[in-house]
matplotlib code that plots the C-alpha trace (Angstrom):
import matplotlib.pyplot as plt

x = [-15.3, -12.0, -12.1, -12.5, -9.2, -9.6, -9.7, -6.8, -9.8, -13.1, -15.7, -19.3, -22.1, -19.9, -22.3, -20.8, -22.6, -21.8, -23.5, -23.8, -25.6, -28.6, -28.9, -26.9, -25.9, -25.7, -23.1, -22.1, -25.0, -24.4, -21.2, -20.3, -17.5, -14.0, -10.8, -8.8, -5.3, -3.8, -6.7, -7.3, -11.1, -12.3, -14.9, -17.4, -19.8, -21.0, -19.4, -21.1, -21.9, -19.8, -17.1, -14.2, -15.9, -16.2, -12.6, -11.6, -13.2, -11.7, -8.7, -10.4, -8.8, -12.0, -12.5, -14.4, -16.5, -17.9, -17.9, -18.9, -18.6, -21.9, -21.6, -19.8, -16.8, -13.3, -11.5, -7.9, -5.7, -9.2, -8.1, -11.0, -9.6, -12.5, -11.9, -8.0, -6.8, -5.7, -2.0, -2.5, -4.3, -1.1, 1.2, -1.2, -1.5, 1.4, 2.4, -0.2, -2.5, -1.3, -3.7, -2.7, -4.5, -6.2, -4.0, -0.3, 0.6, -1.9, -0.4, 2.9, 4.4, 6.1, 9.0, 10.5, 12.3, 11.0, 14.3, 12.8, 9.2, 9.7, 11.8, 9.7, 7.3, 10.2, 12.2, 9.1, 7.4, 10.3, 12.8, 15.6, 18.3, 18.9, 21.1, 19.2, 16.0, 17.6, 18.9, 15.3, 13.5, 16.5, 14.8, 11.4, 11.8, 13.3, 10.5, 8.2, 10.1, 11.8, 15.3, 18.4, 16.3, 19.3, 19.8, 16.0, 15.9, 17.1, 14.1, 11.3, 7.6, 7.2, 10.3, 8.4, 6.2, 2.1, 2.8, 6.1, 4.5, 1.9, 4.7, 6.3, 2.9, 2.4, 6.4, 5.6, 2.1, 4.7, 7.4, 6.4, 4.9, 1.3, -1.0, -3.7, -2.9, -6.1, -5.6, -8.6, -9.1, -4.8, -5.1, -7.7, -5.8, -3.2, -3.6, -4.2, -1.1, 0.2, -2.7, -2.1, 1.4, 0.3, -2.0, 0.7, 2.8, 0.1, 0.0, 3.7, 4.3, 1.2, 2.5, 6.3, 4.5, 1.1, -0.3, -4.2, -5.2, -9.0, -9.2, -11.5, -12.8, -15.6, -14.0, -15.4, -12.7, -9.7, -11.8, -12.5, -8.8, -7.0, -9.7, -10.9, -13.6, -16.3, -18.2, -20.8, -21.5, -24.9, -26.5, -23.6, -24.2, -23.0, -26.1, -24.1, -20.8, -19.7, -16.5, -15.6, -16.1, -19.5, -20.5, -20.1, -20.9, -24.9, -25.1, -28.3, -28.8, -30.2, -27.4, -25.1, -26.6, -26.4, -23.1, -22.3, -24.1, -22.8, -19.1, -18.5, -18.7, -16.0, -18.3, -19.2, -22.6, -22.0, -24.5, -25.8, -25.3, -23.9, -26.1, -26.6, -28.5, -31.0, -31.1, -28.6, -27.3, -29.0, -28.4, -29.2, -30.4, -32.1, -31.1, -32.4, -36.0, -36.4, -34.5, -31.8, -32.2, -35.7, -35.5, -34.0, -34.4, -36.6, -38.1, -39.1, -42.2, -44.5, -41.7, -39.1, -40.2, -41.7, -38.0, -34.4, -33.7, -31.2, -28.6, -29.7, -27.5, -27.8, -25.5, -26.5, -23.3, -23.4, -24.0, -20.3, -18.7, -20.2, -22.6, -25.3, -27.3, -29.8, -32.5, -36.6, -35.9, -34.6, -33.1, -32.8, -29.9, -27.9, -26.8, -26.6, -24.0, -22.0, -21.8, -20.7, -17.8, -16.8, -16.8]
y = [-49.5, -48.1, -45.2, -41.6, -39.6, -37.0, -33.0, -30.9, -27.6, -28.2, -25.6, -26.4, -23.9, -20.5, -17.2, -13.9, -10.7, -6.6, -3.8, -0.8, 2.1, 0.7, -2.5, -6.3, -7.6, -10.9, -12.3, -16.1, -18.3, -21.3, -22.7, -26.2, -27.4, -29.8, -29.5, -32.7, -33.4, -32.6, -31.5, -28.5, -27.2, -25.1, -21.9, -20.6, -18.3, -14.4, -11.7, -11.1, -14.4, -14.4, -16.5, -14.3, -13.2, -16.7, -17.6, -14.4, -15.7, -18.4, -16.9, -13.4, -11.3, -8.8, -5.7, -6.1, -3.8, -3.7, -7.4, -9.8, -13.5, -14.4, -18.7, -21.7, -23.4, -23.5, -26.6, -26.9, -29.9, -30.0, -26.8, -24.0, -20.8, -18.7, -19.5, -18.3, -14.8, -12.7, -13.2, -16.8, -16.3, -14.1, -17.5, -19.4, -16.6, -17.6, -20.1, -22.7, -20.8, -18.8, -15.9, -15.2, -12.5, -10.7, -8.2, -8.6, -4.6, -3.7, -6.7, -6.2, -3.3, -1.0, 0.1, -3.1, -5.3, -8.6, -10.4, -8.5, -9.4, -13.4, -13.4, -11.5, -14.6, -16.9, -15.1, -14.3, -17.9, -19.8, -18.3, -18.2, -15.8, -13.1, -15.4, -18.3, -16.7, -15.0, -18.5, -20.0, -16.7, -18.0, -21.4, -19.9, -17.7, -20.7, -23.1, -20.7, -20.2, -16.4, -16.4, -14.7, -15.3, -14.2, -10.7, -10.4, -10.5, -7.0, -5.4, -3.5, -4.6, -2.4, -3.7, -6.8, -7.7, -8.4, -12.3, -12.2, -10.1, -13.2, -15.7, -13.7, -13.5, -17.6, -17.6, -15.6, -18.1, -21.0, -19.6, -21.5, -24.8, -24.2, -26.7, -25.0, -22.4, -20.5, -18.3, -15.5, -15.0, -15.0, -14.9, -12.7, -9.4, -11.3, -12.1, -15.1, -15.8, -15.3, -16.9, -20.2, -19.9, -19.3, -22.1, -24.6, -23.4, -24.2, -27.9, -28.2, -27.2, -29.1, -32.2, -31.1, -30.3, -31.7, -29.2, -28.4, -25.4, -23.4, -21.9, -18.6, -17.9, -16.7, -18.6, -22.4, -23.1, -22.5, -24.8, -27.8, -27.7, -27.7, -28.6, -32.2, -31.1, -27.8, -25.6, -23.2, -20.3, -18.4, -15.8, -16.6, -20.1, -23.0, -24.4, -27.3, -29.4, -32.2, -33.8, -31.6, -34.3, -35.3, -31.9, -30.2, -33.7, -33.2, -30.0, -30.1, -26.7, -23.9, -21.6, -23.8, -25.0, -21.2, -20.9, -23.7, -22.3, -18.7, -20.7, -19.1, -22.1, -23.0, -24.5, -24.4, -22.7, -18.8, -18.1, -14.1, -13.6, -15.3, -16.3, -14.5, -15.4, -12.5, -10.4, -9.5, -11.1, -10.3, -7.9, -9.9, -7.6, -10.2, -14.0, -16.4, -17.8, -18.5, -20.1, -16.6, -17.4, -17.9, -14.4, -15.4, -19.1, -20.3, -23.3, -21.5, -22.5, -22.3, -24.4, -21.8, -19.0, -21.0, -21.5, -22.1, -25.6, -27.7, -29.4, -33.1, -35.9, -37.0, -39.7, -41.5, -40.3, -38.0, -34.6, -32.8, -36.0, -36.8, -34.8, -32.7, -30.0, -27.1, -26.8, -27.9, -28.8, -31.9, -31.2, -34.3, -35.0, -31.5, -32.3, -28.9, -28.2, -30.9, -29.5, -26.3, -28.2, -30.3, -27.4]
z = [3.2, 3.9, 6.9, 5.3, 6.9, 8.5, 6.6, 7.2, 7.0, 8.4, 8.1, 9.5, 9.6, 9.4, 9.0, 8.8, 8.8, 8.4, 10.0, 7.9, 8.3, 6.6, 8.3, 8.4, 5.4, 5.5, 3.5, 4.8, 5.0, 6.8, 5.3, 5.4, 3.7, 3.7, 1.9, 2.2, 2.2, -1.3, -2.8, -5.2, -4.4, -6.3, -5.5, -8.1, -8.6, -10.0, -8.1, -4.7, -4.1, -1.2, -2.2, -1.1, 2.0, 3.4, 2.7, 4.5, 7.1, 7.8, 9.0, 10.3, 7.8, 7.6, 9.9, 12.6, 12.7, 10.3, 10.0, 12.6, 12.5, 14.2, 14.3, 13.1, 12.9, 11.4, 12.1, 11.2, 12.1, 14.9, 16.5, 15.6, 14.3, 15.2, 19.1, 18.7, 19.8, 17.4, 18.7, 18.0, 14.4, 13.0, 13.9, 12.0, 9.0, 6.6, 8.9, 8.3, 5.8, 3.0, 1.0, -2.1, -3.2, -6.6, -7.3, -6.0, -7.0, -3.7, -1.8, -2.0, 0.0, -2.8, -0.4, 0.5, -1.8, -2.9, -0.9, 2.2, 2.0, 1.4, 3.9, 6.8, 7.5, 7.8, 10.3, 12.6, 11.9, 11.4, 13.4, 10.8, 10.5, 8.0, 5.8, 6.3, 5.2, 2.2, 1.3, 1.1, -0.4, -3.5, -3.1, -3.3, -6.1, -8.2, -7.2, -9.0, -11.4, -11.2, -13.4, -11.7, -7.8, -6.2, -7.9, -7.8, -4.1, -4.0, -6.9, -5.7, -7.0, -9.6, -11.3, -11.7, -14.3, -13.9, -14.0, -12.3, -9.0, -8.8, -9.0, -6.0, -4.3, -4.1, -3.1, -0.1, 0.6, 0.3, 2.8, 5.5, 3.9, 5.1, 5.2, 3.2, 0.5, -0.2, -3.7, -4.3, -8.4, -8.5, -12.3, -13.1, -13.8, -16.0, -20.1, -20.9, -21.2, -18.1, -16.3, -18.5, -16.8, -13.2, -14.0, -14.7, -12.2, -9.5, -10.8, -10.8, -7.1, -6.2, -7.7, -6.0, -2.9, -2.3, -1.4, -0.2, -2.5, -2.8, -5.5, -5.8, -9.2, -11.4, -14.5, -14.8, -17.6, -14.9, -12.5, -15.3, -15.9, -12.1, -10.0, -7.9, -6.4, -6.6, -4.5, -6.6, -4.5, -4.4, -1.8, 0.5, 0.9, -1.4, -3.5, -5.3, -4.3, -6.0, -8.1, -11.3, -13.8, -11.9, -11.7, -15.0, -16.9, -14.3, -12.9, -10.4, -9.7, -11.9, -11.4, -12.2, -15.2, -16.0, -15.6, -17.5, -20.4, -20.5, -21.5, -25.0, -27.4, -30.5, -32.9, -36.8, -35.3, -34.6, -32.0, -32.5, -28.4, -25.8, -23.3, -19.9, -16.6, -16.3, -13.4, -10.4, -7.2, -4.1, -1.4, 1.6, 3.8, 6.2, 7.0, 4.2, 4.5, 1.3, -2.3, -2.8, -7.1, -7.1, -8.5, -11.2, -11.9, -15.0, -12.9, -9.6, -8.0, -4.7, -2.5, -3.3, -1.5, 1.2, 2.2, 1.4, 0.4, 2.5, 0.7, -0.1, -2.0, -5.2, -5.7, -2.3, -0.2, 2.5, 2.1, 1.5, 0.3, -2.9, -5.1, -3.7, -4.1, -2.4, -4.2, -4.5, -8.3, -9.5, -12.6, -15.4, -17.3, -19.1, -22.4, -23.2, -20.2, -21.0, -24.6, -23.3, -21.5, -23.8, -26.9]

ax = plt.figure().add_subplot(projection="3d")
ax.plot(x, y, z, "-o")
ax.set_aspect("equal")
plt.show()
């Protein structure tokens, strides 16, 4: 068997935690992932399941205080971002990571032209001069496809449309060719419409480009359709991980069965309600001892709250680079998942 290369991001065992007044909260639970070279991998799962936390994380982009990253590591290119200073973590920020962020009206600053912010990052990380860096923000602009770059350079935000301002927001992530582009729910504030451009325009510029992308949604269409690879997020940890097509086609745990079946069908049946998964997400208010959906999970039993499962294989590779799964359940074959896929 050929030798696996080597991740470009690395992430093994990362907790983080916030002190409020009330207590910790703890909401990264022993994160272990990989992103590979070219790869698109995507990140599911309810609101405050601590998707956008962890990949904030990575790169310390949360205040501390409150926050505090109490373990792990985060391995990029082998060097560990969570040992850097913070002078050496802003020359990696934009330089060999881009964010590109929910809502690009808060993220871009409303005072500077578009021309000036896509071209701050390359003159501080790239060292380029004013005309040189106007030159590429032209380049940049094009690539994601803004008409008339050049005479855009000098509009302000709010002369931009929803959809254009994200296109603007991934040009300033691609500036400086990082190595990983991490994007958190980019399309979730735009029609659908706009979102099934953004969408394209991701797979075009990762064909172009090759990029290594995570993806940060709630929506399991967008993932099925750009995705190679998921993470299904629970509780703060990830509870299933696998290959799209192998993982929607058998999903292993509850929760993602759930989410699978809450897709709104097309089908000559009307159903009177769409389904739901009962209950809330919870506030972790102490580390996990036990499952974190046995609250809400149909096929809980005694071995569920006698601890929090470990993620095991299923498909007999190791744990992170095949199919696996935390949980005490093993679940048989989901026809009904698959259905809600495939509809």
């Amino acid at each position: 068997m050929a030798e696996r290369a080597a991740p470009v991001l690395d992430v093994k065992g990362l907790k983080t935690v916030f002190r409020t007044r009330g207590g910790e909260i703890h909401a990264v639970n022993d994160v272990s992932f990989h992103l590979d070279r070219g790869e698109l991998l995507g990140v599911v799962g309810e609101s405050g399941s601590g998707k956008s936390v962890t990949m904030m994380s990575l790169i310390k982009l949360l205040p501390m205080p409150p926050a505090e990253l109490r373990s792990g590591q985060v391995l990029l290119a082998g060097q560990d971002l969570l040992k850097m200073t913070d002078d050496e973590l802003r020359a990696v920020r934009g330089a060999k990571v881009g964010f590109v962020f929910q809502d690009p009206m808060t993220s871009l600053n409303p005072v500077f032209t578009i021309g000036d912010q896509i071209a701050e990052p390359l003159r501080k990380h790239k060292g380029m001069t004013k005309a040189q860096a106007e030159a590429r923000a032209v380049e940049l602009l094009e690539l994601v496809g803004i008409p008339e770059a050049r005479a855009r350079l000098k509009a302000y935000p709010h002369q931009f449309s929803g959809g254009m301002r994200q296109r603007v927001m991934i040009a300033i992530a691609l500036a400086c060719d990082p190595d990983v582009l991490i994007a958190d729910e980019p399309t979730t504030a735009l029609d659908v419409t706009i979102q099934a451009q953004i969408l394209e325009l991701v797979k075009d510029l990762r064909q172009k480009l090759g990029m290594s992308i995570i993806w940060i949604t709630h929506d399991l269409g967008v993932i099925a359709g750009i995705a190679d690879r998921v993470l299904v997020m629970y509780g703060g940890q990830v509870v299933e991980q696998g290959p799209v097509v192998q993982l929607f086609a058998n999903p292993q745990h509850p929760y993602t069965r759930a989410l699978l079946q809450t897709i709104p069908k097309i089908s000559g049946e009307r159903e009177t309600r769409l389904k739901v998964i009962e209950g809330q997400p919870p506030i972790l208010t102490a580390a996990l001892t036990a499952c974190p959906f046995r609250a809400r999970c149909e096929y809980r039993h005694e071995a569920c709250e006698a601890s929090n499962p470990a993620r095991r294989a299923i498909d007999g590779l190791p744990v992170g680079q095949g199919h696996d799964v935390a949980c005490h359940w093993t679940a048989p074959a989901a026809p009904a998942a698959r259905e809600a896929v495939n509809a």
